[in-house]
C-alpha positions, 0 to 999 in steps of 0.5 A: 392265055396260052395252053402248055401241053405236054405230050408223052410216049414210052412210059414204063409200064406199071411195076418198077422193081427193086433195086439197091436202096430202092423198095419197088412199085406197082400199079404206077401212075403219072400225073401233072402236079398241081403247086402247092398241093402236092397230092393235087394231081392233073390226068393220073395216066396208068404207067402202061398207057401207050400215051399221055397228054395234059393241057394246062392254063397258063398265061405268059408275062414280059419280064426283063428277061423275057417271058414268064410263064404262070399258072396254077401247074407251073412250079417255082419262082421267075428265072425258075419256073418248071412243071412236075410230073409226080410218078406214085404207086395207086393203092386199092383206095385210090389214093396216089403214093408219089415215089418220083418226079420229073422236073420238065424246065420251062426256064432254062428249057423253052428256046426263047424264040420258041416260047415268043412263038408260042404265045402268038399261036397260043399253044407251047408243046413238050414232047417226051419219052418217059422211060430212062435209060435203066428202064424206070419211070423218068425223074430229075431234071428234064431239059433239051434234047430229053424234051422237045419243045414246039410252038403249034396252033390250037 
């Protein structure tokens, strides 16, 4: 077992406003999303928070190419894996509106050096700003330098 976390600073705030062919937000929450559930979501942040940090299970697997991570907040087939982050406005019912995602790549993402590291200390830790460059919750692809990823101790 080893326990992916993935630690966020900079996060946007609560309102993204209009723009061009985009309708604005409010009340902006993140959150890890679970697979194959899309509304499941793991540790709705409030988008001003000063931080975020979820812990997810997962386990670490040998294959020909090296380590493939699983678990049940890790997205994709093997050679593919990543972790999404889903951004939505909260409404007064507390039900989420997902508008956004961040891709953090595990595959393609995670030094191997770094992840064989990690499942000997059993901790892997991405570290990651959440603000773009226009000022607008993070989305897309997120891989090096975007995020850093570190092998620590629990």
């Amino acid at each position: 077992m080893i326990e992916l976390r993935i630690d966020a600073v900079d996060l946007p705030g609560t309102a993204c406003p209009p723009a061009p062919g985009f309708p604005g937000y409010d009340n902006i929450h993140v959150a890890v999303q679970r697979r194959e559930r899309p509304t499941e979501l793991l540790g709705l942040t409030p988008g001003d928070a000063a931080s975020a940090s979820w812990a997810l299970e997962c386990t670490a697997t040998p294959v020909d190419a090296g380590l493939d991570l699983k678990g049940p907040y890790v997205q994709g087939r093997p050679g593919g894996r990543f972790v999404y982050l889903s951004w939505g406005s909260l409404d007064d019912a507390g039900t989420v509106t997902m508008f956004r995602r961040a891709k953090l790549w595990l595959d393609g993402g995670v030094p191997a050096d770094v992840l064989a590291a990690a499942v000997d200390t059993g901790l892997l830790v991405g570290r990651l700003g959440l603000t773009d460059g226009r000022g607008a919750p993070l989305c897309a692809s997120v891989r090096p330098p975007m995020i850093t990823w570190t092998a620590g101790t629990c």
